[in-house]
N, CA, C and O atoms as a CHARMM CRD file, in Angstrom:
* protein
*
  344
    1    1 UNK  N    -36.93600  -0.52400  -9.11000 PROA 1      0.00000
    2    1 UNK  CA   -38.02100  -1.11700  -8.37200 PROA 1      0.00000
    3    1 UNK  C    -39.28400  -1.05300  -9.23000 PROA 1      0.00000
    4    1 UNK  O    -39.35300  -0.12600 -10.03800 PROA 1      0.00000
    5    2 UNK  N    -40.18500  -1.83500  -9.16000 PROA 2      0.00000
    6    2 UNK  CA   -41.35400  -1.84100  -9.98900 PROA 2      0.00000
    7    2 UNK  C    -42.12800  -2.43800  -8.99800 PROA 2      0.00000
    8    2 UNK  O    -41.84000  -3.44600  -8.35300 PROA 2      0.00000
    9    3 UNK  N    -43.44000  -1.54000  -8.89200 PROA 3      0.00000
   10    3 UNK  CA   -44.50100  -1.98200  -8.07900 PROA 3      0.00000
   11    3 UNK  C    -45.79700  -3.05200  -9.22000 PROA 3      0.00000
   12    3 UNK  O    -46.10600  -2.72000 -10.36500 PROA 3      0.00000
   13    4 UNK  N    -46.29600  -4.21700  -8.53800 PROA 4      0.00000
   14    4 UNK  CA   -47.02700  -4.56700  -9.26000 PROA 4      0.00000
   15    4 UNK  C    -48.31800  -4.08700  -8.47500 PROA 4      0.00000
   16    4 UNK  O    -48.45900  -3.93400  -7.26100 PROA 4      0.00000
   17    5 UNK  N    -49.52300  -3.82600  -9.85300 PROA 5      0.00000
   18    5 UNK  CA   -50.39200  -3.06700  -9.26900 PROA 5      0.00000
   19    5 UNK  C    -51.48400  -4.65900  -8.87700 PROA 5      0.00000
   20    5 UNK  O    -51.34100  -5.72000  -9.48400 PROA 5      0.00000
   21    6 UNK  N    -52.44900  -4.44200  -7.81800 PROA 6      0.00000
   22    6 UNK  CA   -53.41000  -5.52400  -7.43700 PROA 6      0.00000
   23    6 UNK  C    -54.54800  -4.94700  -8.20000 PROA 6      0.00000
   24    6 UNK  O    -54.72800  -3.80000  -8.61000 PROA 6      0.00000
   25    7 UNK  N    -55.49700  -6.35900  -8.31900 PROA 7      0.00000
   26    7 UNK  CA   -56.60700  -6.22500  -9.42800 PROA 7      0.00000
   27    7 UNK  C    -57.86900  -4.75600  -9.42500 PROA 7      0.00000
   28    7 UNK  O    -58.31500  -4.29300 -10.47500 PROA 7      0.00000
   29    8 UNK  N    -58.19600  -4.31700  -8.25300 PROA 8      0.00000
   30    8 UNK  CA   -58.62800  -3.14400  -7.78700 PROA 8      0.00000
   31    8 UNK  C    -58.11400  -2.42300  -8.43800 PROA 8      0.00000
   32    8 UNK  O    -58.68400  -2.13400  -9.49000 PROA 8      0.00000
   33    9 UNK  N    -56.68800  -1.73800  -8.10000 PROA 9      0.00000
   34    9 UNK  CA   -56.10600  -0.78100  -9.12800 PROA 9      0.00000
   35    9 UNK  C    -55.98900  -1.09900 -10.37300 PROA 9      0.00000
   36    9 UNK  O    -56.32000  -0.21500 -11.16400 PROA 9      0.00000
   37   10 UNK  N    -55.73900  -1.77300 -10.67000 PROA 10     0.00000
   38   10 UNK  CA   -55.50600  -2.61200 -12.44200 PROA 10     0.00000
   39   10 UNK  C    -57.07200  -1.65600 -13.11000 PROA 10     0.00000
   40   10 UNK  O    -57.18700  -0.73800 -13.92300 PROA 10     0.00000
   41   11 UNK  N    -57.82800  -2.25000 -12.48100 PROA 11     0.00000
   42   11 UNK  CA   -59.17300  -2.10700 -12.91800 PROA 11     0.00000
   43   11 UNK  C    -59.73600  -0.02400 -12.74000 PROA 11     0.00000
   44   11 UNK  O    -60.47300   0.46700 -13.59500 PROA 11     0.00000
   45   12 UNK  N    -59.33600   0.61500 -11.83700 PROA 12     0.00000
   46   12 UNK  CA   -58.98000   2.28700 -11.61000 PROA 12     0.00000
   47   12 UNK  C    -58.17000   2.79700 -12.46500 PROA 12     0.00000
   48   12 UNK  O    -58.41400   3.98200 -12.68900 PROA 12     0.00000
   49   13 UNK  N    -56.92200   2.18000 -13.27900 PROA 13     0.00000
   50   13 UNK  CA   -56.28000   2.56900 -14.06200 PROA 13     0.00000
   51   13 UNK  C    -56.89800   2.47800 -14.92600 PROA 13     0.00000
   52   13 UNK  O    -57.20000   3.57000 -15.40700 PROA 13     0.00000
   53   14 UNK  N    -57.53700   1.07900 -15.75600 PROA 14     0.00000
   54   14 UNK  CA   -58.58800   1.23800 -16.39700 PROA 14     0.00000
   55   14 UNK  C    -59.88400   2.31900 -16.68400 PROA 14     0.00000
   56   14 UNK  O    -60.19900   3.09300 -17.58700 PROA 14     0.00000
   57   15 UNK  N    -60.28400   2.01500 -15.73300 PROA 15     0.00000
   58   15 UNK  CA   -61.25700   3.30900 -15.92300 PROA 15     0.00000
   59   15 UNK  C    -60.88500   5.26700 -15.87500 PROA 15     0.00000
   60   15 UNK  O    -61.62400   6.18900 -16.21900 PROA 15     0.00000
   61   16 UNK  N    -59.72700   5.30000 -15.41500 PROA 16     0.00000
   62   16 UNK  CA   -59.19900   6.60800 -15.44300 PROA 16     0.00000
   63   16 UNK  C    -59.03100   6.90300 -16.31100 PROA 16     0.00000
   64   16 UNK  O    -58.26200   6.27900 -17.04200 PROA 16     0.00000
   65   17 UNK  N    -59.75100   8.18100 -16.76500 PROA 17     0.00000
   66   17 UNK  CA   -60.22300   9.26800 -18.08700 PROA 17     0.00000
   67   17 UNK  C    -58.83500  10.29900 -18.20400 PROA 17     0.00000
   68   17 UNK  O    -58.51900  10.62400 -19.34900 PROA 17     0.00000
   69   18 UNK  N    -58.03900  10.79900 -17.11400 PROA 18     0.00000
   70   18 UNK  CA   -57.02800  11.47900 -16.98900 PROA 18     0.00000
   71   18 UNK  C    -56.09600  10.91900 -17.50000 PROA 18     0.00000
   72   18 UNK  O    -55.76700   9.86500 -16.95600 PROA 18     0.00000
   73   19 UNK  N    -55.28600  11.37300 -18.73900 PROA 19     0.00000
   74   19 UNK  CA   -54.32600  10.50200 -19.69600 PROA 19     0.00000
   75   19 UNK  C    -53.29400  11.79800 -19.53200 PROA 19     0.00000
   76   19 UNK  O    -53.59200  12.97000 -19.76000 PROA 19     0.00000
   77   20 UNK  N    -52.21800  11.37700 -19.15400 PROA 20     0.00000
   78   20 UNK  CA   -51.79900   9.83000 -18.61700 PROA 20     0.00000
   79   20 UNK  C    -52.03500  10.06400 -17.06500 PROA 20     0.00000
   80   20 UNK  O    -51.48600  11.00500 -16.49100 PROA 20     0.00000
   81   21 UNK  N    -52.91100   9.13300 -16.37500 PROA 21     0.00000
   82   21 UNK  CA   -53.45800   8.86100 -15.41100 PROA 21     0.00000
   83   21 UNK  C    -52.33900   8.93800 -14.34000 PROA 21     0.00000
   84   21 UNK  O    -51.46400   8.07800 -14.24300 PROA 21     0.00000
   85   22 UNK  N    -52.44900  10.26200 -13.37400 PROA 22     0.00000
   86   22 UNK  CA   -51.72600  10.10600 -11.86900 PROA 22     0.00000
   87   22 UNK  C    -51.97600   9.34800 -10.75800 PROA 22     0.00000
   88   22 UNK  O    -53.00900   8.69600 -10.60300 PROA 22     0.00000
   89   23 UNK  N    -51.16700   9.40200 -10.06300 PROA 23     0.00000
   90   23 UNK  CA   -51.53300   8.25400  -8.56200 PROA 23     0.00000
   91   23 UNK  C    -50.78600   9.65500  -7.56500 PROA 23     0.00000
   92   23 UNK  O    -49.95200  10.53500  -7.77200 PROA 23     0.00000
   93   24 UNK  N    -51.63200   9.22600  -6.46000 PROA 24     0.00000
   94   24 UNK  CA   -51.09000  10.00800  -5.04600 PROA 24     0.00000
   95   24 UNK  C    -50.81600   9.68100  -4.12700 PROA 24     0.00000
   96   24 UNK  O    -51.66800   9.40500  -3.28200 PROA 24     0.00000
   97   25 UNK  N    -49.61700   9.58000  -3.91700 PROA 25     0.00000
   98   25 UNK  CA   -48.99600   8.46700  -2.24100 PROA 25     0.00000
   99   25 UNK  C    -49.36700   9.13800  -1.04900 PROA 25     0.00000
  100   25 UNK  O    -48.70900  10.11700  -0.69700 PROA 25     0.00000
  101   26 UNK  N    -50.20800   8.79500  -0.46900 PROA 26     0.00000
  102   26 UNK  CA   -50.65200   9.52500   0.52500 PROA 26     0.00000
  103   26 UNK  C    -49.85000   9.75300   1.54800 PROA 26     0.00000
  104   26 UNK  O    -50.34700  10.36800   2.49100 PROA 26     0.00000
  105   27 UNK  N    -48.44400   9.33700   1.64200 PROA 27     0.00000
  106   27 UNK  CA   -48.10300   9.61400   3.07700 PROA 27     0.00000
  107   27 UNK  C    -47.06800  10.91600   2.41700 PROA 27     0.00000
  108   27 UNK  O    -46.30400  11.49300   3.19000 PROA 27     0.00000
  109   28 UNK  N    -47.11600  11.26200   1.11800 PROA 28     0.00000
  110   28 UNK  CA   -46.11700  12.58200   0.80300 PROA 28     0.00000
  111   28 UNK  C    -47.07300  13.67900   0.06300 PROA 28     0.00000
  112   28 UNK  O    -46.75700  14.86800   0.01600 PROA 28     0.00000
  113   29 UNK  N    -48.24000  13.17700  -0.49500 PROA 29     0.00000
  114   29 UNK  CA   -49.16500  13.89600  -1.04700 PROA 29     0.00000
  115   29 UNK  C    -48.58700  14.24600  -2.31300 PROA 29     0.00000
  116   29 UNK  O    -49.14800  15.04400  -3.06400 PROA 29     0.00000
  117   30 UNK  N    -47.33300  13.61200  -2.63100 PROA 30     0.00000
  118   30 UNK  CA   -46.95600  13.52300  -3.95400 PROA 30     0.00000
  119   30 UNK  C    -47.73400  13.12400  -5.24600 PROA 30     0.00000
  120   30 UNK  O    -48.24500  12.00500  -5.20800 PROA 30     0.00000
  121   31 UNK  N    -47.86200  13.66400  -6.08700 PROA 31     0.00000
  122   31 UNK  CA   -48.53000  13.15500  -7.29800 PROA 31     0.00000
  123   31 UNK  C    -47.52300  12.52500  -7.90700 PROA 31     0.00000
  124   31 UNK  O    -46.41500  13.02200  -7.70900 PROA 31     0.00000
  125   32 UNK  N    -47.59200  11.28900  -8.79700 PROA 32     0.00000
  126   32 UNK  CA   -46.71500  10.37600  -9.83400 PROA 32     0.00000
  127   32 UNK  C    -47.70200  10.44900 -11.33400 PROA 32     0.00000
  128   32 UNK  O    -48.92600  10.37600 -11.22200 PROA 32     0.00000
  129   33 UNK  N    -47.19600  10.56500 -12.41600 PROA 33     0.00000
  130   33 UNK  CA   -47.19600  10.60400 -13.50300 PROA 33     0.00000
  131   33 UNK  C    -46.93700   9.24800 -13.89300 PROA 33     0.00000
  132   33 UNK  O    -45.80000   8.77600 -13.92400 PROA 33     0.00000
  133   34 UNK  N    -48.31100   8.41400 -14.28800 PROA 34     0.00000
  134   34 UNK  CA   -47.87900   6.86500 -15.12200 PROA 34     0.00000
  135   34 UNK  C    -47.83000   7.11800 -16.62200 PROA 34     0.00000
  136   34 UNK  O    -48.55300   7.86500 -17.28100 PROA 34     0.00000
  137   35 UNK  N    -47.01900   6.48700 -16.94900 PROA 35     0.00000
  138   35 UNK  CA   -46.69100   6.74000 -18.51600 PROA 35     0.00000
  139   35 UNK  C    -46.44800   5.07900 -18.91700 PROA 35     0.00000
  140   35 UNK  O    -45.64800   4.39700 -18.27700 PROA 35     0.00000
  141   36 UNK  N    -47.23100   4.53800 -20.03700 PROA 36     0.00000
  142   36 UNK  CA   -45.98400   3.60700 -20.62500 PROA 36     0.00000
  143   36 UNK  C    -44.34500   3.55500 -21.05400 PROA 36     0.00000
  144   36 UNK  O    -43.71000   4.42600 -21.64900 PROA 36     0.00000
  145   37 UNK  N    -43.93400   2.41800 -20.62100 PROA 37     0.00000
  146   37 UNK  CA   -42.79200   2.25200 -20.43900 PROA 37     0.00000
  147   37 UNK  C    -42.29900   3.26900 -21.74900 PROA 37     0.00000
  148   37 UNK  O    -41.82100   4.39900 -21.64300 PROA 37     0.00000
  149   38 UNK  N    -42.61100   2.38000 -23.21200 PROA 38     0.00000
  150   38 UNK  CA   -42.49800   3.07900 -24.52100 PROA 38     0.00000
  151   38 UNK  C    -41.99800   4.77100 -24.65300 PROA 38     0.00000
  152   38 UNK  O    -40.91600   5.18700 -25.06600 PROA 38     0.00000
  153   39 UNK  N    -43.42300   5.72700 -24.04900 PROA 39     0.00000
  154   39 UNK  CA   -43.50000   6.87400 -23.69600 PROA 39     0.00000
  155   39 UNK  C    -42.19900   7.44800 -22.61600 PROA 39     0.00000
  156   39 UNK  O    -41.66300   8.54500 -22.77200 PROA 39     0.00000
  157   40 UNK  N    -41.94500   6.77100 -21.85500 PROA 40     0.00000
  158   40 UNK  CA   -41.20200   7.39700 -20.84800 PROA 40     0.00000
  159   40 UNK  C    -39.50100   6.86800 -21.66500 PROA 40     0.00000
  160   40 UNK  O    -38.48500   7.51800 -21.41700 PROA 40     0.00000
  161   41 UNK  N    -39.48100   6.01300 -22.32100 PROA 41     0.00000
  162   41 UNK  CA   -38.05500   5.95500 -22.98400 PROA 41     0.00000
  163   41 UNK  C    -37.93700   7.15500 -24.07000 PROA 41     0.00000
  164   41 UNK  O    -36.84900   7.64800 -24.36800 PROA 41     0.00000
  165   42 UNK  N    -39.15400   7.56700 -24.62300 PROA 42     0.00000
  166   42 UNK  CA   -38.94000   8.48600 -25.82500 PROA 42     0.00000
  167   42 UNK  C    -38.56700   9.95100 -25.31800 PROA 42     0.00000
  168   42 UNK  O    -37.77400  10.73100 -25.84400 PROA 42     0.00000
  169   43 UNK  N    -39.26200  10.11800 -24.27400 PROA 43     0.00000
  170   43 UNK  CA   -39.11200  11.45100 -23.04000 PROA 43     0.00000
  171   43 UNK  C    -37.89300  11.57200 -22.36000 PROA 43     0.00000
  172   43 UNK  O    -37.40800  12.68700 -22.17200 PROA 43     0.00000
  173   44 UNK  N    -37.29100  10.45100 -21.93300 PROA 44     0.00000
  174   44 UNK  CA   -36.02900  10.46700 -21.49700 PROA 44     0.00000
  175   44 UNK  C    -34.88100  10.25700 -22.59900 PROA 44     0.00000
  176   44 UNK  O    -33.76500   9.92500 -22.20000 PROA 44     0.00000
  177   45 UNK  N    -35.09000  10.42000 -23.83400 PROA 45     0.00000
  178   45 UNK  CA   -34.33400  10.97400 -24.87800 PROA 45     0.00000
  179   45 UNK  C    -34.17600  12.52100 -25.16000 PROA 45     0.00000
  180   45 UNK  O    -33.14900  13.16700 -25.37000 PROA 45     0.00000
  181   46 UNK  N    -35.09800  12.80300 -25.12100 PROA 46     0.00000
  182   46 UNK  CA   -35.60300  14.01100 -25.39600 PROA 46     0.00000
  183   46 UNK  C    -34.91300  15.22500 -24.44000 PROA 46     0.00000
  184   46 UNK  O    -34.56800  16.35100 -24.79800 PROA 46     0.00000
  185   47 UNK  N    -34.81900  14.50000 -22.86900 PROA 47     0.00000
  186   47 UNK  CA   -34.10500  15.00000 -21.86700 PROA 47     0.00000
  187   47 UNK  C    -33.42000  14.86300 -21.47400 PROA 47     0.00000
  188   47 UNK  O    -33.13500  15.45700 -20.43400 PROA 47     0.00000
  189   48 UNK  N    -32.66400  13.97300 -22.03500 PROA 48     0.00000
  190   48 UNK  CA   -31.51800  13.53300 -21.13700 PROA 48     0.00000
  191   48 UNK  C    -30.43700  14.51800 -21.90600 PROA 48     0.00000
  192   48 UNK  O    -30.49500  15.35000 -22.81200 PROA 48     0.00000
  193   49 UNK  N    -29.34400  13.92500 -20.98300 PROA 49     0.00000
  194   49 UNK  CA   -27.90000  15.18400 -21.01300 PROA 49     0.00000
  195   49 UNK  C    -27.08400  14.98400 -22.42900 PROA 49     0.00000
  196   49 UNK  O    -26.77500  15.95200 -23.12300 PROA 49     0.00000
  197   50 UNK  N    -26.81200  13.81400 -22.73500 PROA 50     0.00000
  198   50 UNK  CA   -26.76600  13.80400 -24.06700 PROA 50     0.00000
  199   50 UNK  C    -27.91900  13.97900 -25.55200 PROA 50     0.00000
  200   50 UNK  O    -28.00100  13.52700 -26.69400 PROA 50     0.00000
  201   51 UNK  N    -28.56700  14.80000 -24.77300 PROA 51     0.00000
  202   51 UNK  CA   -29.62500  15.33400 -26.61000 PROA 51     0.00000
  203   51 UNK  C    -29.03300  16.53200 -26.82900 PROA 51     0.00000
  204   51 UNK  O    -28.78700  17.29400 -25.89300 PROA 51     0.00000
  205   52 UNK  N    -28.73800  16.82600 -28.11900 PROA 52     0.00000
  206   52 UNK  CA   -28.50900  17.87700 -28.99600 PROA 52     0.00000
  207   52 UNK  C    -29.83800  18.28900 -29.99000 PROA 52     0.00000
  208   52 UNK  O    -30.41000  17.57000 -30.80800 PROA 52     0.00000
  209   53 UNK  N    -30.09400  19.58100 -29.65500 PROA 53     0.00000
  210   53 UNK  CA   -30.93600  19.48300 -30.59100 PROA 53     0.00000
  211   53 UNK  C    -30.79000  19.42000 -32.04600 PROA 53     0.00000
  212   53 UNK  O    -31.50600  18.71600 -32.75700 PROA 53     0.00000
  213   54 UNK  N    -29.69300  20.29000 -32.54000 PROA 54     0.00000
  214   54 UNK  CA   -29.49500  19.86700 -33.35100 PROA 54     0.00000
  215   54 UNK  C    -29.64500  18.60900 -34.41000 PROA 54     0.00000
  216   54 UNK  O    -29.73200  18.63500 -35.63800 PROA 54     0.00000
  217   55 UNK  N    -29.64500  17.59200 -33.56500 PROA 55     0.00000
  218   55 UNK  CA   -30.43500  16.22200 -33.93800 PROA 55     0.00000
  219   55 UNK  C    -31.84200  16.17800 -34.31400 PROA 55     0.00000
  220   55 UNK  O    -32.22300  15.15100 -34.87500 PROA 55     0.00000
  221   56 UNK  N    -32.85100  17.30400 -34.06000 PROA 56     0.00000
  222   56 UNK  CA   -34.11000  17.45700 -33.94900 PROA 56     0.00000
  223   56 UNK  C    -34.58600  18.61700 -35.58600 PROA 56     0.00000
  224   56 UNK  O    -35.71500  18.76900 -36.05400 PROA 56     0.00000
  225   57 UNK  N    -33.29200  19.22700 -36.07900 PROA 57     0.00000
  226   57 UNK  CA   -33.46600  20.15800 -36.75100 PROA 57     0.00000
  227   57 UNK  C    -33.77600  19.65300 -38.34300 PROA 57     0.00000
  228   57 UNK  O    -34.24900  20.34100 -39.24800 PROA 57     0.00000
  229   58 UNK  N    -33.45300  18.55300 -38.38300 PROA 58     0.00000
  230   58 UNK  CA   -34.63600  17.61600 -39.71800 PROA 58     0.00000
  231   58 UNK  C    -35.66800  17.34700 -39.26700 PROA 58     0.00000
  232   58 UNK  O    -36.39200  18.18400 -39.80600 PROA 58     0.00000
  233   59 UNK  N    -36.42200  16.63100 -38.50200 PROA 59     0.00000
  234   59 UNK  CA   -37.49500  16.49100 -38.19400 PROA 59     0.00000
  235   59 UNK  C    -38.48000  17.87200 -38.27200 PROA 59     0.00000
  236   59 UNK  O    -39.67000  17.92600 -38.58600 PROA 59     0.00000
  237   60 UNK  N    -37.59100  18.93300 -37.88800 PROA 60     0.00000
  238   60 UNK  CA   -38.56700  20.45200 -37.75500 PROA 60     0.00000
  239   60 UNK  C    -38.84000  20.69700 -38.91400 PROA 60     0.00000
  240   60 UNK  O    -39.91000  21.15600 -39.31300 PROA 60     0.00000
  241   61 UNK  N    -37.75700  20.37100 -39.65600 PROA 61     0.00000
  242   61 UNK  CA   -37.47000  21.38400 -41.23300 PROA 61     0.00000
  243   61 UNK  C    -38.52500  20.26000 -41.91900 PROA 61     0.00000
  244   61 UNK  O    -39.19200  20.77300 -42.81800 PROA 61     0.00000
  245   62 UNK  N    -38.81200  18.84400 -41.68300 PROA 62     0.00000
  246   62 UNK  CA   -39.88200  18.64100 -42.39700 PROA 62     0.00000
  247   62 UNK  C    -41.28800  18.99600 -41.90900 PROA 62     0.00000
  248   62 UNK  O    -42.21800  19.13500 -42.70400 PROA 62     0.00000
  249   63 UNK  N    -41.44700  19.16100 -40.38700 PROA 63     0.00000
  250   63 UNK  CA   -42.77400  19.45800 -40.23100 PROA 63     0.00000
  251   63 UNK  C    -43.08100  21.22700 -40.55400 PROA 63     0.00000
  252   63 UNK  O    -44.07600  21.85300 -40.18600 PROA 63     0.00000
  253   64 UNK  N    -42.08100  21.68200 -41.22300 PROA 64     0.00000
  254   64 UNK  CA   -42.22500  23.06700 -41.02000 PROA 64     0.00000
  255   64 UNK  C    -42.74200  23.19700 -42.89400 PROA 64     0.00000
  256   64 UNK  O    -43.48000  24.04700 -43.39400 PROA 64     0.00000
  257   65 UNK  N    -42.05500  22.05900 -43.56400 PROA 65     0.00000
  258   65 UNK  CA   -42.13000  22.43900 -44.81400 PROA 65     0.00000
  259   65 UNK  C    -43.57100  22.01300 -45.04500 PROA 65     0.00000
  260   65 UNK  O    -44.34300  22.69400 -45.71900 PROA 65     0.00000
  261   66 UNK  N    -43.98900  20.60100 -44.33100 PROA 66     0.00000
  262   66 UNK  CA   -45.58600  20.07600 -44.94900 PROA 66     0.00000
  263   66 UNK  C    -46.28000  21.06600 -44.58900 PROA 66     0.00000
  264   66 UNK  O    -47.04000  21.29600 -45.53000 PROA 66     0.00000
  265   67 UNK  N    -46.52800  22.05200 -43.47100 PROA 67     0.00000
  266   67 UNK  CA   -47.06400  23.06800 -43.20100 PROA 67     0.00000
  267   67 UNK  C    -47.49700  24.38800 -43.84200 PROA 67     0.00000
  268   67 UNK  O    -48.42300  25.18100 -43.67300 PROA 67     0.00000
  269   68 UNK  N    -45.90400  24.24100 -45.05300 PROA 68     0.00000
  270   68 UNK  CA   -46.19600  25.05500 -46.49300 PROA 68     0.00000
  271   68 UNK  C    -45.29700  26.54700 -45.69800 PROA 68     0.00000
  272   68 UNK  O    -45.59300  27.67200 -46.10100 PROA 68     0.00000
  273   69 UNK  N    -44.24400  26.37500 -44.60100 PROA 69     0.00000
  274   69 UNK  CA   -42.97000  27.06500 -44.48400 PROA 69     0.00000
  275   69 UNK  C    -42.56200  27.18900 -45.64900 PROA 69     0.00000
  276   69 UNK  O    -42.23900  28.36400 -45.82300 PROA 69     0.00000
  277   70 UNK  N    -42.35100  26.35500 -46.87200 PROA 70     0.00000
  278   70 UNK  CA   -40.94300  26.54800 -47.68200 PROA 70     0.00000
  279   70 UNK  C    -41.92300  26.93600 -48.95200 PROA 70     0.00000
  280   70 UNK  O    -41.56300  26.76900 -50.11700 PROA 70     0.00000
  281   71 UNK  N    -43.02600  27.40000 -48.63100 PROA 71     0.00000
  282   71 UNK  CA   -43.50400  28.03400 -49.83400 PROA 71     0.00000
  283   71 UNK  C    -42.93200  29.77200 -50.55300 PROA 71     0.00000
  284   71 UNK  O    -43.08300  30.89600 -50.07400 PROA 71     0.00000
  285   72 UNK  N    -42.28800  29.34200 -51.79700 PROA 72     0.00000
  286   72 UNK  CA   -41.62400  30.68500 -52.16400 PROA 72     0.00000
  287   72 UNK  C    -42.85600  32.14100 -51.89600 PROA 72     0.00000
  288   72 UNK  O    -42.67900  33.28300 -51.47300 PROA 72     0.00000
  289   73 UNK  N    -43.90300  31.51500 -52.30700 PROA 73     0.00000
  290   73 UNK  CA   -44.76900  33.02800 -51.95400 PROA 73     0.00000
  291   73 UNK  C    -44.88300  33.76800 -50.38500 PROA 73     0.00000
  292   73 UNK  O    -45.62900  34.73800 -50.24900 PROA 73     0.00000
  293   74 UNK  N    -43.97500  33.15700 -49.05500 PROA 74     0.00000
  294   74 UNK  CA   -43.57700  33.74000 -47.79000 PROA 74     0.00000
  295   74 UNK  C    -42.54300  34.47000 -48.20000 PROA 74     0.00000
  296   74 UNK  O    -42.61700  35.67400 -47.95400 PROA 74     0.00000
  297   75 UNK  N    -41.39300  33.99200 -48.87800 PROA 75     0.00000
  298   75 UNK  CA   -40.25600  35.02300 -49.17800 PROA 75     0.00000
  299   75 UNK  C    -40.63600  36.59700 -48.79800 PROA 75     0.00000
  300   75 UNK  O    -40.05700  37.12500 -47.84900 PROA 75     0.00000
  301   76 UNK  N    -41.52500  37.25300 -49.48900 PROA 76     0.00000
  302   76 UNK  CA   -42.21700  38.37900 -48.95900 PROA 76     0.00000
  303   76 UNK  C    -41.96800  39.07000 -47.86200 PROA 76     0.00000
  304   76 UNK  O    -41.59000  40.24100 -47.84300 PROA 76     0.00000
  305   77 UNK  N    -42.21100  38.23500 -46.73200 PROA 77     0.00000
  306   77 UNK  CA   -42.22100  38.60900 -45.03600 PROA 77     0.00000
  307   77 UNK  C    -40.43700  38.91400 -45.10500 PROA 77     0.00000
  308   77 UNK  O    -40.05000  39.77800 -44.31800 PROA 77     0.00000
  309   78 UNK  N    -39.44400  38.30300 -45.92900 PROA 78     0.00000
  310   78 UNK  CA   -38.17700  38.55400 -45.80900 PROA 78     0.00000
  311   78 UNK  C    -38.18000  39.97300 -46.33100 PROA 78     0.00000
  312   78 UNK  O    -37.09200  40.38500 -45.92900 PROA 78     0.00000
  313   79 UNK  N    -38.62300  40.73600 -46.83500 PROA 79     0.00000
  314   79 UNK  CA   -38.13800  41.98900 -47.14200 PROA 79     0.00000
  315   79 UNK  C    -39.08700  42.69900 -45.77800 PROA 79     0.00000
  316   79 UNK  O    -38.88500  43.89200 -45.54700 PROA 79     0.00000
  317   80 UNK  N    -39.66500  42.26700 -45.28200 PROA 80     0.00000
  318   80 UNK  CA   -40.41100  43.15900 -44.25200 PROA 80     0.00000
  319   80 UNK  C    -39.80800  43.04500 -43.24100 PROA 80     0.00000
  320   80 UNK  O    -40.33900  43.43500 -42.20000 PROA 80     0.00000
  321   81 UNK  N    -38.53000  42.48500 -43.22300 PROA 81     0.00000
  322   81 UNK  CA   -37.92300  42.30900 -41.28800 PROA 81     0.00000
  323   81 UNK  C    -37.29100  43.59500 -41.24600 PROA 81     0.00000
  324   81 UNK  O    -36.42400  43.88700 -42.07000 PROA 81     0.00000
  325   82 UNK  N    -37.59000  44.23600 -40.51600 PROA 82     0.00000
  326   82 UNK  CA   -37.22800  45.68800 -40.11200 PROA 82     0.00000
  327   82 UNK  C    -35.71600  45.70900 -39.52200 PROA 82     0.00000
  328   82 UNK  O    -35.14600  46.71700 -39.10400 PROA 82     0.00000
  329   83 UNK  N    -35.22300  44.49900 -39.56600 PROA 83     0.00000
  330   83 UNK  CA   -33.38500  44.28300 -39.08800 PROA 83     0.00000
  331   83 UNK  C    -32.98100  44.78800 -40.52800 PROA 83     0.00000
  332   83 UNK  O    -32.40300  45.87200 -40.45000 PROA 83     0.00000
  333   84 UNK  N    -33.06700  44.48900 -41.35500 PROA 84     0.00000
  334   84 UNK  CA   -32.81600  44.57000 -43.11100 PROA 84     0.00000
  335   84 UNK  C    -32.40500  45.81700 -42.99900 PROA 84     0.00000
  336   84 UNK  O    -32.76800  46.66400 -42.18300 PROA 84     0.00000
  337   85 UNK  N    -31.50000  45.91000 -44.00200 PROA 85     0.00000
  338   85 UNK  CA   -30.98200  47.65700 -44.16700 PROA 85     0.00000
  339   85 UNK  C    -31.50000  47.34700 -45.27000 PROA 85     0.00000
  340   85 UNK  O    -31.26500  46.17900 -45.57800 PROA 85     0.00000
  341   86 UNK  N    -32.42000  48.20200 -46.36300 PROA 86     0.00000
  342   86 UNK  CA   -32.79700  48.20800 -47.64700 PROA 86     0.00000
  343   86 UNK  C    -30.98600  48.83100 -48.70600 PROA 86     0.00000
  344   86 UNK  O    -30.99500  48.93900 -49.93200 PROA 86     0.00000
């Protein structure tokens, strides 16, 4: 189902500073979360029953390395893990 919004609201969505802008059905006092379509397909990847994360574990390993993770001068902190038997 898809509600089309009338020019009043069109124009409230517009001006709403709250990103991503809620609506409240007054007869449940429910709050709804509007998202672009875009946004809500990338989220329902993310959650749905078929994600593995594993799928996600390149993406980390590069944001972990630009961050300067894979810099040899951390090695260090590896002799300090107190699991280590010397």
């Amino acid at each position: 189902m898809s509600i089309v919004l009338n020019p009043d609201q069109g124009r409230a969505l517009d001006a709403e500073t709250d990103k991503p802008p809620r609506v409240i059905d007054p007869r449940t006092t429910k709050t709804y979360v509007l998202l672009p379509e875009e946004q809500y397909e990338q989220l329902k990847l993310l959650v749905g029953a078929n994600f593995d994360i594993r799928e996600a574990y390149p993406l980390m390993d590069a944001v972990a390395a630009k961050e300067g993770w894979d810099d040899p001068a951390l090695d260090i902190y590896e002799d300090l893990d107190p699991r280590k038997k010397p």
